[in-house]
N, C-alpha and C positions, 0 to 999 in steps of 0.2 A: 504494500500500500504506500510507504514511502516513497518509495521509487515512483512509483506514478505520479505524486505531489513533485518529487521532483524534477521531474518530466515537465508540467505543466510550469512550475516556477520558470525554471529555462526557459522556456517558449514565448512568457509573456514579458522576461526579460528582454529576449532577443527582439521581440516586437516596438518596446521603446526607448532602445539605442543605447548607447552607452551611459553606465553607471557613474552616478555624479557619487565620487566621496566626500561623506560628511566630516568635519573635523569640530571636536567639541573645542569652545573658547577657555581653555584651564587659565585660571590664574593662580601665581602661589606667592602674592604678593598678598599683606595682609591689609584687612581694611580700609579704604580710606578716612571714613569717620565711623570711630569706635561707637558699638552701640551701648547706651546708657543704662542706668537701673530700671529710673522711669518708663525709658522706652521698651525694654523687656519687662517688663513689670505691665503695662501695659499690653502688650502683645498675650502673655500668658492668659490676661484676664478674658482678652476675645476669644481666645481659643475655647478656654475652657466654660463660656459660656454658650458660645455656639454646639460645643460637644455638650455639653452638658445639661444645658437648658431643656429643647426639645422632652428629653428624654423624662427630664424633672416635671415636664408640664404634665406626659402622660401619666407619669406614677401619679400626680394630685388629683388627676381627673379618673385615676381607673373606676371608681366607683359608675361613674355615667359611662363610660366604655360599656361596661358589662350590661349595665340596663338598657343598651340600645337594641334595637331587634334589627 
């Protein structure tokens, strides 16, 4: 079954011409403005409302979940 998939990958390669390579942008130069307490301090709080929230609302509401038909 592989060989088939690779059969057909080949094919629709050779259909649209040469392969462009991608090259990722690495930097290993460090930041250029450090990030702050505030501003992670900040960031952690959206995260963890966003994950968190949704999930907090259903738990208060299970009671009407359940009574719905």
């Amino acid at each position: 079954m592989s060989g088939v998939l690779r059969g057909i990958l080949g094919a629709r390669s050779l259909l649209r011409g040469p392969a462009i390579t991608q090259r990722a942008g690495l930097v290993t130069k460090p930041a250029r403005d450090p990030v702050g307490p505030t501003e992670t301090a900040v960031g952690l709080t959206v995260f963890a409302v966003a994950i968190l929230g949704p999930s907090g609302w259903v738990l208060a509401n299970l009671e009407y979940y359940k009574k719905r038909e």
